[in-house]
PDB file of the backbone (N, CA, C, O) and the ligand in Angstrom, with CONECT records:
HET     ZN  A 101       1
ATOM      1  N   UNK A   1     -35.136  28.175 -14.706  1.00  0.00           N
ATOM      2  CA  UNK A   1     -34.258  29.338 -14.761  1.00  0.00           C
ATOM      3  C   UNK A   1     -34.024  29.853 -13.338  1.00  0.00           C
ATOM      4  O   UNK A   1     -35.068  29.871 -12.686  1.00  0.00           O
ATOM      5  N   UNK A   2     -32.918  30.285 -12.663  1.00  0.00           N
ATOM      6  CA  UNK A   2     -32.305  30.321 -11.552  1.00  0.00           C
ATOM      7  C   UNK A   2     -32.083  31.698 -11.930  1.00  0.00           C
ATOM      8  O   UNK A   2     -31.581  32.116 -12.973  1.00  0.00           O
ATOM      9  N   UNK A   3     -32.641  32.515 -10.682  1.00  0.00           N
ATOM     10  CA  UNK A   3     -32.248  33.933 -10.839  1.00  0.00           C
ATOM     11  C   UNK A   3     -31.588  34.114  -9.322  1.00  0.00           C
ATOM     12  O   UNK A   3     -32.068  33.978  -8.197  1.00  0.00           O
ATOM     13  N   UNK A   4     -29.948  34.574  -9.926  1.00  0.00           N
ATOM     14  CA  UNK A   4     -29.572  35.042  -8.315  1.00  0.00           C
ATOM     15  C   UNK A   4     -29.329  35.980  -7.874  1.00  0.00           C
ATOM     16  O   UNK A   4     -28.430  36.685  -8.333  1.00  0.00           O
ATOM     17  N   UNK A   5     -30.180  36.376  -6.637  1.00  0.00           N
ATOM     18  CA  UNK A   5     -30.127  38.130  -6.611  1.00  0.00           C
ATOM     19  C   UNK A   5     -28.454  38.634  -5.993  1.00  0.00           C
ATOM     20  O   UNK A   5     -27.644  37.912  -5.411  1.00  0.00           O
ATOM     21  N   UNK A   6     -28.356  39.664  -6.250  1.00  0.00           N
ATOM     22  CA  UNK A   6     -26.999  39.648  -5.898  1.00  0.00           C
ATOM     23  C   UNK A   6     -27.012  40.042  -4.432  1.00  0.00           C
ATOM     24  O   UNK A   6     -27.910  40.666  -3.866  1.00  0.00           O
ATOM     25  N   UNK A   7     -25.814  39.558  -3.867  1.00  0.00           N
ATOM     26  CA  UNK A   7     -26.190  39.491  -1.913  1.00  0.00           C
ATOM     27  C   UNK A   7     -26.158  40.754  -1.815  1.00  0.00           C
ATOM     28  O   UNK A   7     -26.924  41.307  -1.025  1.00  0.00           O
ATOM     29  N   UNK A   8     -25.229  41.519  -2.626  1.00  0.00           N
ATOM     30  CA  UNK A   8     -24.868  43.418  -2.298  1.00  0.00           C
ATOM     31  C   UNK A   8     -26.042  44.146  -1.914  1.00  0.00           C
ATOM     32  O   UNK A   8     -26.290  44.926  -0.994  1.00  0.00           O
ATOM     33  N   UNK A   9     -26.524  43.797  -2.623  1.00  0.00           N
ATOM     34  CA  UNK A   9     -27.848  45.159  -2.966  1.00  0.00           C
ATOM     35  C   UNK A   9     -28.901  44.596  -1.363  1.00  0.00           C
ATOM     36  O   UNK A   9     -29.810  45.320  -0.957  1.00  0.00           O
ATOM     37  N   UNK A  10     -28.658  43.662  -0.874  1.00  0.00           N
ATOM     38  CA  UNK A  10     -29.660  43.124   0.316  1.00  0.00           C
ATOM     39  C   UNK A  10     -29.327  44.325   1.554  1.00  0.00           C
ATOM     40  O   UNK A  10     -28.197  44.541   1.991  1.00  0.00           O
ATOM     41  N   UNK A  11     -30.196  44.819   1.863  1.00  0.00           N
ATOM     42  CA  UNK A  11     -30.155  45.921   2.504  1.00  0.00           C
ATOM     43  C   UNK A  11     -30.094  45.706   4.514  1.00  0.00           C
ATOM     44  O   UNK A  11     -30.863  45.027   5.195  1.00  0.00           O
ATOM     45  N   UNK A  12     -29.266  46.298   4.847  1.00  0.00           N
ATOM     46  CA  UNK A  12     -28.817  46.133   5.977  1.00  0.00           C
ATOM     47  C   UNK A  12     -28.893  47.070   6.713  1.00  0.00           C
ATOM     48  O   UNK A  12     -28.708  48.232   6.352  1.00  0.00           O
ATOM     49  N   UNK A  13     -29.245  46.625   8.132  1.00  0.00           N
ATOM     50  CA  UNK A  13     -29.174  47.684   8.835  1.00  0.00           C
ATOM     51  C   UNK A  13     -28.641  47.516  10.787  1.00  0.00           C
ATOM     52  O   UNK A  13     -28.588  46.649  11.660  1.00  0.00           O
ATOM     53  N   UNK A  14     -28.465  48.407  10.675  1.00  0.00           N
ATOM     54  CA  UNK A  14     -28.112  47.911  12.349  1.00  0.00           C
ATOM     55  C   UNK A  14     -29.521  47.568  13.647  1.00  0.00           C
ATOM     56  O   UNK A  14     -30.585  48.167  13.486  1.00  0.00           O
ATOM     57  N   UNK A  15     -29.423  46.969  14.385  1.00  0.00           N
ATOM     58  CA  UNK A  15     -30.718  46.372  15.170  1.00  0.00           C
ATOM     59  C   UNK A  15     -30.789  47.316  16.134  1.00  0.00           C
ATOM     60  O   UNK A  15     -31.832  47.625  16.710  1.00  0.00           O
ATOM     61  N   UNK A  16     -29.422  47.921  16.392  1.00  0.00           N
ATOM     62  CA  UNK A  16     -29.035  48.105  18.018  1.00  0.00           C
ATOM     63  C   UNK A  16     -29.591  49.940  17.394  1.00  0.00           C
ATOM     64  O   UNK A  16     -30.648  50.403  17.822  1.00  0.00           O
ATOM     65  N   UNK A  17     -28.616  50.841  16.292  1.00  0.00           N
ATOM     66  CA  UNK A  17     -29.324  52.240  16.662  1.00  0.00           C
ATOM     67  C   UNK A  17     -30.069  52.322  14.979  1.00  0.00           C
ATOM     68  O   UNK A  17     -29.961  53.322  14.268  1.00  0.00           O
ATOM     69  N   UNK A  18     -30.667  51.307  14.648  1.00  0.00           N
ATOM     70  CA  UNK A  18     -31.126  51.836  13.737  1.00  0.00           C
ATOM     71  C   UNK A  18     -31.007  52.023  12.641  1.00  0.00           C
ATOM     72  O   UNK A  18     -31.944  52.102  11.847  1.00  0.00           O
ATOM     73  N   UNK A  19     -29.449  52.167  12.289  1.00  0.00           N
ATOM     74  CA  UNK A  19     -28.999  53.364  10.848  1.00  0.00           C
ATOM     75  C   UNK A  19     -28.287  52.039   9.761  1.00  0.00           C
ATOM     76  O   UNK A  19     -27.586  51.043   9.938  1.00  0.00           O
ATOM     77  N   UNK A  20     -28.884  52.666   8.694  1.00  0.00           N
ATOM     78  CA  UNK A  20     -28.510  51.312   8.074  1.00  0.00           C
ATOM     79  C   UNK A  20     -26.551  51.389   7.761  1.00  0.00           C
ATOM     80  O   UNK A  20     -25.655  52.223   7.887  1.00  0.00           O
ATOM     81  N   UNK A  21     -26.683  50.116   7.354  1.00  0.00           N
ATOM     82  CA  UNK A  21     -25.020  49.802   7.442  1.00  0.00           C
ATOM     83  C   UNK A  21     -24.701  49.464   5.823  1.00  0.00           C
ATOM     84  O   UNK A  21     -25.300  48.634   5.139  1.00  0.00           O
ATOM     85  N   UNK A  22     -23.412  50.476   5.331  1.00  0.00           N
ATOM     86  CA  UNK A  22     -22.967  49.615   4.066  1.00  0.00           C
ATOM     87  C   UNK A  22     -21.847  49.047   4.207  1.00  0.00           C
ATOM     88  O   UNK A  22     -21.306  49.656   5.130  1.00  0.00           O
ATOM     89  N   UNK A  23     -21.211  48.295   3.871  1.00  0.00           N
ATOM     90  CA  UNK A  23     -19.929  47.693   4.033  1.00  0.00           C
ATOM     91  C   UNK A  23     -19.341  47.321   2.941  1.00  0.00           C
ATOM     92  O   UNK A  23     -19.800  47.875   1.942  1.00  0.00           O
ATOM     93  N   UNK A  24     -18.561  46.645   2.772  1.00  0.00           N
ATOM     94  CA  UNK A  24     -17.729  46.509   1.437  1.00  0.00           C
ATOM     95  C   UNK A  24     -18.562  45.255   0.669  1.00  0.00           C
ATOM     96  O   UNK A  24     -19.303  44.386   1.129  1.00  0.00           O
ATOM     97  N   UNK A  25     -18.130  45.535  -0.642  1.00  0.00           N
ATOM     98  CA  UNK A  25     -18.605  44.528  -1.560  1.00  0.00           C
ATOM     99  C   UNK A  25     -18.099  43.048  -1.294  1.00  0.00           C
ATOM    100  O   UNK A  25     -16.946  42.664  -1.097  1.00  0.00           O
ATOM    101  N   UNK A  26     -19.376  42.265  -1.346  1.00  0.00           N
ATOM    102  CA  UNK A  26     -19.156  41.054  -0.780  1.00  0.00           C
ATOM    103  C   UNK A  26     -19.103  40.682   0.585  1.00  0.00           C
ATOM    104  O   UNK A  26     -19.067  39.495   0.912  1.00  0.00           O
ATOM    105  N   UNK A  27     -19.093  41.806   1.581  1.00  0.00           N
ATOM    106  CA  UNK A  27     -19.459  41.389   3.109  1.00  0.00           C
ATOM    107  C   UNK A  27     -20.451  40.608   3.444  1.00  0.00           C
ATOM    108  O   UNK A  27     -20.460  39.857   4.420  1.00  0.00           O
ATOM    109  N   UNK A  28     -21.513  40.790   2.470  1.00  0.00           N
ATOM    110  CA  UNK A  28     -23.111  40.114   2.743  1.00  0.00           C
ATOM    111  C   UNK A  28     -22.623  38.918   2.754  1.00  0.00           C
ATOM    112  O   UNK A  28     -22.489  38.131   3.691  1.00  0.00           O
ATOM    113  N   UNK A  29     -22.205  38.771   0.983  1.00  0.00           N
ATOM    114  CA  UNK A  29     -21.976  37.094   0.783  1.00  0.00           C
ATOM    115  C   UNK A  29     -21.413  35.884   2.076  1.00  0.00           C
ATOM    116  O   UNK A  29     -21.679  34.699   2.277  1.00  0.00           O
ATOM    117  N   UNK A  30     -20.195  37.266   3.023  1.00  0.00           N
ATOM    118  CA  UNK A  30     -19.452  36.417   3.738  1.00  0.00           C
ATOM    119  C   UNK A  30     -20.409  35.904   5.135  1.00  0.00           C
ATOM    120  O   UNK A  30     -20.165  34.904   5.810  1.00  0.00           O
ATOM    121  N   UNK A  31     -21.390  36.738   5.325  1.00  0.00           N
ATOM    122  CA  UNK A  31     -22.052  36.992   6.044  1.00  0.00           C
ATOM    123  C   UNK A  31     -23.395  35.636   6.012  1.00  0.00           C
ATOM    124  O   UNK A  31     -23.856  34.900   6.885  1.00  0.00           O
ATOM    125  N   UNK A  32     -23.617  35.780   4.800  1.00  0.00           N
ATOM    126  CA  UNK A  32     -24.676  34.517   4.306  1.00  0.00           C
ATOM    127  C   UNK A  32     -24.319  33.466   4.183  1.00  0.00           C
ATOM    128  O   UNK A  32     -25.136  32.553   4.299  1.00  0.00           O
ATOM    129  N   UNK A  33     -22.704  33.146   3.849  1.00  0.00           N
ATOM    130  CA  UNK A  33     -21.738  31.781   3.780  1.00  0.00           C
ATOM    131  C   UNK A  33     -21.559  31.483   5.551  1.00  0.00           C
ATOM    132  O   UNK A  33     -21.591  30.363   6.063  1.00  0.00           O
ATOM    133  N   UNK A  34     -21.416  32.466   6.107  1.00  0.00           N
ATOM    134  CA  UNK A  34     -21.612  32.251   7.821  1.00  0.00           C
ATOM    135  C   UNK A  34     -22.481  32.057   8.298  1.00  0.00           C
ATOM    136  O   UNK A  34     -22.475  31.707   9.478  1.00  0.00           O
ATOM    137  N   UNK A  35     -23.711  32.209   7.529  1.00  0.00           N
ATOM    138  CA  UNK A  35     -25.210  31.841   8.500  1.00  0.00           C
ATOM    139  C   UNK A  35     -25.403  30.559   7.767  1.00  0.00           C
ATOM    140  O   UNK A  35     -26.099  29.862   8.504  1.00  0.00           O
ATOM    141  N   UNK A  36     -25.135  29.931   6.710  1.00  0.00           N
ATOM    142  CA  UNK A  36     -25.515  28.914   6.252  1.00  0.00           C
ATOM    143  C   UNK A  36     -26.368  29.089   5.217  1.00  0.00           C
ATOM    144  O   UNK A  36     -26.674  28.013   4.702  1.00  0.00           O
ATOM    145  N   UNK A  37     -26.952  30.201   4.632  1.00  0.00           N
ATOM    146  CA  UNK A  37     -27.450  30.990   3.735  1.00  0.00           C
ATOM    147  C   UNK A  37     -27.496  30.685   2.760  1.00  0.00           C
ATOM    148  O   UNK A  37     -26.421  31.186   2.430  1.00  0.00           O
ATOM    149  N   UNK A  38     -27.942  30.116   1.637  1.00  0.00           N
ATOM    150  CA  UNK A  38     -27.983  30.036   0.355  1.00  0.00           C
ATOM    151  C   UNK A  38     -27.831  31.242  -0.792  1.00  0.00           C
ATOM    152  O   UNK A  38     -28.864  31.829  -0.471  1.00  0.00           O
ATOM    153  N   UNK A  39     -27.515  31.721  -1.450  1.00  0.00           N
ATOM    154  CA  UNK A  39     -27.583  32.870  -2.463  1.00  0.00           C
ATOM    155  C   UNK A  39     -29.097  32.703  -2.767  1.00  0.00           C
ATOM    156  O   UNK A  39     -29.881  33.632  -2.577  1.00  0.00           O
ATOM    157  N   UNK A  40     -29.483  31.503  -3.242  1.00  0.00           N
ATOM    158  CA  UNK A  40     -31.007  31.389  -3.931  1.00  0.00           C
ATOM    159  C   UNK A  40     -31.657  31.364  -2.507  1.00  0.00           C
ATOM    160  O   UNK A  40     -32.861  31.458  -2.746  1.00  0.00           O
ATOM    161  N   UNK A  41     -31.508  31.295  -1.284  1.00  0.00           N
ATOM    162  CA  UNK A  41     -32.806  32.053  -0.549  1.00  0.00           C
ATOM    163  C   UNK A  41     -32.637  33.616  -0.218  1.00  0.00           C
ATOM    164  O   UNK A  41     -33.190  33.821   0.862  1.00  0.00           O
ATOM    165  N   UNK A  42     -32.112  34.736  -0.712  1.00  0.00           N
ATOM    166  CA  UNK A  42     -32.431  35.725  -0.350  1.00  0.00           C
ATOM    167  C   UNK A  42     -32.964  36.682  -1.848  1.00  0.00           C
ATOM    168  O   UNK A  42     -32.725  36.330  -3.003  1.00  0.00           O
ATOM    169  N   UNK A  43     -33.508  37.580  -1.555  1.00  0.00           N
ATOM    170  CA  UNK A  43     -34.096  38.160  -2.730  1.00  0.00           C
ATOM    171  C   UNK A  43     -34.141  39.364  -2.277  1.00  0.00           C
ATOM    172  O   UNK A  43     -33.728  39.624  -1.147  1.00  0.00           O
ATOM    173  N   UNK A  44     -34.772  40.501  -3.280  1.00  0.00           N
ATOM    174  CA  UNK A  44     -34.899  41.996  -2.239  1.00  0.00           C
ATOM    175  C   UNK A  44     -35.606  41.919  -1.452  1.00  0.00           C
ATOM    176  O   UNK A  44     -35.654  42.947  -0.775  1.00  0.00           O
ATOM    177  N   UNK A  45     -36.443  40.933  -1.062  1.00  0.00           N
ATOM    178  CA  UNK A  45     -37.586  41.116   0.119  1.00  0.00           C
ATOM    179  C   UNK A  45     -36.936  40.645   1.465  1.00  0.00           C
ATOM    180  O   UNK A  45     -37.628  40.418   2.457  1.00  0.00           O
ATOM    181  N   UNK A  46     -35.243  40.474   1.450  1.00  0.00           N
ATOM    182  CA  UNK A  46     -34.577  40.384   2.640  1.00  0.00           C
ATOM    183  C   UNK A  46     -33.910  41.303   3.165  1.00  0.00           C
ATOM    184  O   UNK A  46     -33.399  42.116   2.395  1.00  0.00           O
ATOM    185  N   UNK A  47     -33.736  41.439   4.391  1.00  0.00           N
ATOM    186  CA  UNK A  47     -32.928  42.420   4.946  1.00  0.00           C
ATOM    187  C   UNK A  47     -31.836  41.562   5.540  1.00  0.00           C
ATOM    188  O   UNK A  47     -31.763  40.335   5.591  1.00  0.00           O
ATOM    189  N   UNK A  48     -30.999  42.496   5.981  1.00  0.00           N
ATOM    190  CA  UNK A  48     -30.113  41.691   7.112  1.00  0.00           C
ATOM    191  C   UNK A  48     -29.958  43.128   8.766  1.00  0.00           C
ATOM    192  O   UNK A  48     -29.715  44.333   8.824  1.00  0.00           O
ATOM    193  N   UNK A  49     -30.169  42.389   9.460  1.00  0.00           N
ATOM    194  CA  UNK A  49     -30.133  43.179  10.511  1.00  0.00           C
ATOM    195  C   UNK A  49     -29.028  42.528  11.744  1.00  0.00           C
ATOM    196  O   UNK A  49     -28.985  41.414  12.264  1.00  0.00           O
ATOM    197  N   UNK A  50     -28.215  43.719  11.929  1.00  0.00           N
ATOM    198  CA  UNK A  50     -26.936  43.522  12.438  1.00  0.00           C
ATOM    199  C   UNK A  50     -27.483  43.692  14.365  1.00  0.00           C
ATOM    200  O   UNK A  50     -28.374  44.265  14.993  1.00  0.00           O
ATOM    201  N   UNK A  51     -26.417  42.886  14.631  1.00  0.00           N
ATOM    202  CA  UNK A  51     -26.239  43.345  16.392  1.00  0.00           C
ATOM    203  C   UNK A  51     -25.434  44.210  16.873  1.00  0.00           C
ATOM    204  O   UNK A  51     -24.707  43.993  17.843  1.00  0.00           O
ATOM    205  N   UNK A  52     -25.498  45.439  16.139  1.00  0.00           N
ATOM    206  CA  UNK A  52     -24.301  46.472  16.262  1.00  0.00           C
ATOM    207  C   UNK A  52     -23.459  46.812  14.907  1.00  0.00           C
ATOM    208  O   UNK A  52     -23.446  46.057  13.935  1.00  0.00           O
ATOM    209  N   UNK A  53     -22.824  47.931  14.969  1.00  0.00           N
ATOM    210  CA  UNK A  53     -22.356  48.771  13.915  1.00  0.00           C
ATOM    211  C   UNK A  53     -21.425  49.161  14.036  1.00  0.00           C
ATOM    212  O   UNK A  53     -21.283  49.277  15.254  1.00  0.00           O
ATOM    213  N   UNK A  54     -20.370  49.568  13.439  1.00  0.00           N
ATOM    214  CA  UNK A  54     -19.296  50.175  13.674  1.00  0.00           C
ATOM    215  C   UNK A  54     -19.317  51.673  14.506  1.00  0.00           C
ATOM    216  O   UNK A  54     -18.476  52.057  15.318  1.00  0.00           O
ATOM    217  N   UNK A  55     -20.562  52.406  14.042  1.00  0.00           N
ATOM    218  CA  UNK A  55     -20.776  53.705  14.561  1.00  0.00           C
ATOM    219  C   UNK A  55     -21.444  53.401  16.211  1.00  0.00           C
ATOM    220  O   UNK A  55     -21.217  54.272  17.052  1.00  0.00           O
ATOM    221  N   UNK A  56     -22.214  52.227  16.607  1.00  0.00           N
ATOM    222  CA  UNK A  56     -22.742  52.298  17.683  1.00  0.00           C
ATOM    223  C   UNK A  56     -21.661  51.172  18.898  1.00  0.00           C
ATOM    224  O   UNK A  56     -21.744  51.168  20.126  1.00  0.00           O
ATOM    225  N   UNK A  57     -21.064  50.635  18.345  1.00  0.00           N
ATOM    226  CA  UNK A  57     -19.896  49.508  18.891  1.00  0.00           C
ATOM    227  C   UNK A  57     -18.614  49.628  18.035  1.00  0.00           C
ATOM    228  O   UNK A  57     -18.113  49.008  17.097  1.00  0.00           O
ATOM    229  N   UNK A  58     -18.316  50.692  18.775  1.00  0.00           N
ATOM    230  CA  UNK A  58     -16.565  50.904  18.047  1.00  0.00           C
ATOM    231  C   UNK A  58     -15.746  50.188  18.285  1.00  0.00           C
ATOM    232  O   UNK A  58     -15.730  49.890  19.479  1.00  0.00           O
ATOM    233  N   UNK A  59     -14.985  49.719  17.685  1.00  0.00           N
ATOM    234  CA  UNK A  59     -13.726  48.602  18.249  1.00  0.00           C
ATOM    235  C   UNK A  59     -14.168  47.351  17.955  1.00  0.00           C
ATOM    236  O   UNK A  59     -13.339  46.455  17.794  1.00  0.00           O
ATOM    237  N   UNK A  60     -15.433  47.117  17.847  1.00  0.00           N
ATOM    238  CA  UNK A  60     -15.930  45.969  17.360  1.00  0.00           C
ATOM    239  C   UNK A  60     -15.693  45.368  15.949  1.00  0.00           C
ATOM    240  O   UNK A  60     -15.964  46.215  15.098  1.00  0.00           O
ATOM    241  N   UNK A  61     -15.247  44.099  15.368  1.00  0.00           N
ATOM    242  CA  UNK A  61     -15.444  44.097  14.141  1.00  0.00           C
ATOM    243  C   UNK A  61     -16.206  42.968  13.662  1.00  0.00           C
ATOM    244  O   UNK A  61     -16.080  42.566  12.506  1.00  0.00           O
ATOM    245  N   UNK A  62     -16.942  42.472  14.446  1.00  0.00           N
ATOM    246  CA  UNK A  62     -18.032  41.561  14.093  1.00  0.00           C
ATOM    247  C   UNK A  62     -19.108  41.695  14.871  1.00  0.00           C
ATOM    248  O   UNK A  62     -19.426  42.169  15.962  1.00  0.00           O
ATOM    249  N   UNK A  63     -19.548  41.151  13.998  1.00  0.00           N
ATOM    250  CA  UNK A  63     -21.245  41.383  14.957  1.00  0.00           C
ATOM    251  C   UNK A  63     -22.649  40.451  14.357  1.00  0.00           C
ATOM    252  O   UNK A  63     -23.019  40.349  13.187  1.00  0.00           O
ATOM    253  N   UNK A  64     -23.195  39.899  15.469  1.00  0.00           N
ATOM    254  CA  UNK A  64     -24.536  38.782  15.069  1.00  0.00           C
ATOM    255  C   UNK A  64     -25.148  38.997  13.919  1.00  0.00           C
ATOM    256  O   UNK A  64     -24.238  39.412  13.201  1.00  0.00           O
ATOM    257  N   UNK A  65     -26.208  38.973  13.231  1.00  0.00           N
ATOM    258  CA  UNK A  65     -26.853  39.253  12.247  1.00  0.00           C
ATOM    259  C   UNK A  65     -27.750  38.497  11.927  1.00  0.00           C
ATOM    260  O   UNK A  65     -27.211  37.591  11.291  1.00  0.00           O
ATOM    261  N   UNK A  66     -28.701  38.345  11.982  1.00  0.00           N
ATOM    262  CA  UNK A  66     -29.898  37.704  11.386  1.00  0.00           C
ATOM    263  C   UNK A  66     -30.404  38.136   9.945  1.00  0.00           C
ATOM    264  O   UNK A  66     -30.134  39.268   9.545  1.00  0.00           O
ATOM    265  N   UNK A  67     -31.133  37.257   9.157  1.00  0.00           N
ATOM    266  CA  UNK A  67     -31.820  37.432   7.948  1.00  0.00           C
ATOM    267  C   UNK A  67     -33.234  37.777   8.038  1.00  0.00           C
ATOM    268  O   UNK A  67     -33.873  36.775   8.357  1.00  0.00           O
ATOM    269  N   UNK A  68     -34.245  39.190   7.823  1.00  0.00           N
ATOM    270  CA  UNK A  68     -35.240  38.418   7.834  1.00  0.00           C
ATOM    271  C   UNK A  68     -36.466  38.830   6.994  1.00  0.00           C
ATOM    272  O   UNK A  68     -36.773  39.992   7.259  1.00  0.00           O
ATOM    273  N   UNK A  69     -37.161  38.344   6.193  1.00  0.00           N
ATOM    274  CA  UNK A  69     -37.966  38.371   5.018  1.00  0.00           C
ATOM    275  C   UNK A  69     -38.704  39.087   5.145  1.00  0.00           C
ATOM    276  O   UNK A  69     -39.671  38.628   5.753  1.00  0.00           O
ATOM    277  N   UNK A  70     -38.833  40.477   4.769  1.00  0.00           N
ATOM    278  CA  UNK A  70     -40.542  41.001   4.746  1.00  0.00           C
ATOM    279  C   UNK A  70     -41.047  40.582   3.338  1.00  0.00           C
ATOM    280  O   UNK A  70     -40.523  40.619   2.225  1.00  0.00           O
ATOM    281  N   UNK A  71     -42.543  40.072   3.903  1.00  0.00           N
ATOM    282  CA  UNK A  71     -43.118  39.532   2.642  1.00  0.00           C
ATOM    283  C   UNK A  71     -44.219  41.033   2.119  1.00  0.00           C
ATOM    284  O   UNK A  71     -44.741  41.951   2.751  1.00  0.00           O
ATOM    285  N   UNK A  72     -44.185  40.663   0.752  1.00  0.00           N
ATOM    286  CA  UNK A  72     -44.837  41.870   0.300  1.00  0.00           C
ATOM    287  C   UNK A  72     -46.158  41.968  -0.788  1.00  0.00           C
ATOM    288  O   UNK A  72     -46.229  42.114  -2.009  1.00  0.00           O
ATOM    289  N   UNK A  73     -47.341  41.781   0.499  1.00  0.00           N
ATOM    290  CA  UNK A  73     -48.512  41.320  -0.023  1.00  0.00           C
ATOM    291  C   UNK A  73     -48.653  39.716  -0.501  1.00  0.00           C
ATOM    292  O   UNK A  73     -49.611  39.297  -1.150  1.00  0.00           O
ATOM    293  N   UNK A  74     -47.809  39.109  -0.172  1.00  0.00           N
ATOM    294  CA  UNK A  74     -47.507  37.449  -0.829  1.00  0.00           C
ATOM    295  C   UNK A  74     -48.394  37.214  -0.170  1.00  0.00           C
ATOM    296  O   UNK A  74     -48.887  38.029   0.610  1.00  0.00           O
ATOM    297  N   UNK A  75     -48.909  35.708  -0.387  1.00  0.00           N
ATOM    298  CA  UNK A  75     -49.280  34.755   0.729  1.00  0.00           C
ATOM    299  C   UNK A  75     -50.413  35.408   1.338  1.00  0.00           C
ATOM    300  O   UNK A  75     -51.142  36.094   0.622  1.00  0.00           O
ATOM    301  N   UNK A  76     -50.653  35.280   2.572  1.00  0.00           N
ATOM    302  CA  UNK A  76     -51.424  36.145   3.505  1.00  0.00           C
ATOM    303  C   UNK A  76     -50.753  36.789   4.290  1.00  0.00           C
ATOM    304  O   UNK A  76     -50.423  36.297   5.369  1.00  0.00           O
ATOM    305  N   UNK A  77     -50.503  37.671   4.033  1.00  0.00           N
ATOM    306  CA  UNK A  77     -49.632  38.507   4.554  1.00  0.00           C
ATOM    307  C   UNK A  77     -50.574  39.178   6.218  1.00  0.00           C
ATOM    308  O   UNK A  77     -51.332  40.121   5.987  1.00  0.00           O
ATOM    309  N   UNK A  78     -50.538  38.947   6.953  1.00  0.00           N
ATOM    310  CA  UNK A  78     -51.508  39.121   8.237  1.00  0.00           C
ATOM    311  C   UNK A  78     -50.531  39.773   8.921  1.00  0.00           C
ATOM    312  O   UNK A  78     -49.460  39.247   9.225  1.00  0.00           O
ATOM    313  N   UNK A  79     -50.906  41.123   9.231  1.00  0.00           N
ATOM    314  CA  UNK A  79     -49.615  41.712  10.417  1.00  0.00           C
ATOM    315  C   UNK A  79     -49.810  41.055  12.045  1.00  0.00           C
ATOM    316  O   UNK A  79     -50.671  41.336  12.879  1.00  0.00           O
ATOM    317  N   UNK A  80     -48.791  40.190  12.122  1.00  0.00           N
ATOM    318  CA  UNK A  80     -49.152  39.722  13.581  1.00  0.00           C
ATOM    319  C   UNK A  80     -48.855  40.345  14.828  1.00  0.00           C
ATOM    320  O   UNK A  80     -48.348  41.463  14.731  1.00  0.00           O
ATOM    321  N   UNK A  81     -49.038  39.915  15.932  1.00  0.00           N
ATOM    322  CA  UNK A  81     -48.903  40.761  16.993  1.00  0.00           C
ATOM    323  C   UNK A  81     -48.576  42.632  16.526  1.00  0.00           C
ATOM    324  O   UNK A  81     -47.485  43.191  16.411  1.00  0.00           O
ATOM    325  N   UNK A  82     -49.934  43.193  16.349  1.00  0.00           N
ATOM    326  CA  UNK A  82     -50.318  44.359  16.258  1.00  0.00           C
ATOM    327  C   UNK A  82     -51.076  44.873  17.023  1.00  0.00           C
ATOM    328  O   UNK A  82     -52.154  44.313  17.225  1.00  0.00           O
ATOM    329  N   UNK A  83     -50.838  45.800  17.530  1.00  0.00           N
ATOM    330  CA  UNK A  83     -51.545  46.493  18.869  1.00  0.00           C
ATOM    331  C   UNK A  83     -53.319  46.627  18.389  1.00  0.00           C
ATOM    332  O   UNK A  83     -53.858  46.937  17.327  1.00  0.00           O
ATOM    333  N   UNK A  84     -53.814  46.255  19.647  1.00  0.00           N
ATOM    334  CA  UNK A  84     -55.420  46.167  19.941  1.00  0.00           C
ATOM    335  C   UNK A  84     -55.295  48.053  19.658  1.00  0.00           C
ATOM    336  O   UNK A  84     -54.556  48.966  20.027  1.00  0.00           O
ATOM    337  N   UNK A  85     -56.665  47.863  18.674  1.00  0.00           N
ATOM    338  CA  UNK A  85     -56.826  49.416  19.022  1.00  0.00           C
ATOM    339  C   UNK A  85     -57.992  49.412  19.718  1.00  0.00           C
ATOM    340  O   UNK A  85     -58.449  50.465  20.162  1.00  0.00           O
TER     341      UNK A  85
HETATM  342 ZN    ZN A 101     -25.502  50.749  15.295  1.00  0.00          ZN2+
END
């Protein structure tokens, strides 16, 4: 059984100030068909994080974006490079 999360709801945000980004329905998808992305690899435990925003790069209408997984308690979840206390 194939469950596909829907790309919409994958939560986005900008890299550069922070604030998350919504955009129109189906931007993700176009966004994940541009990275090479599968529908069946993203789930809610993905984000997408932009290289700029409309609010922080005006005039801009594209911008980099990476995918990237926070895992949640899965696996061994080990926080890496975390500051020595
Ligand atoms: Zn921004």
């Amino acid at each position: 059984m194939t469950k596909i999360y829907d790309p919409d709801l994958i939560y986005v945000e900008c890299g550069k100030c922070g604030q998350p980004i919504l955009w129109g329905p189906g931007q993700t998808k176009k966004i994940l068909d541009a990275a090479e992305i599968a529908d069946e690899e993203v789930d809610e435990h993905c984000a997408i994080i932009s290289d700029g925003c409309p609010s922080c790069k005006p005039g801009e209408t594209s911008f980099s974006t990476q995918i990237v997984r926070m895992n949640d308690e899965q696996e061994d979840s080990m926080p890496k490079g975390a500051e020595a206390h």
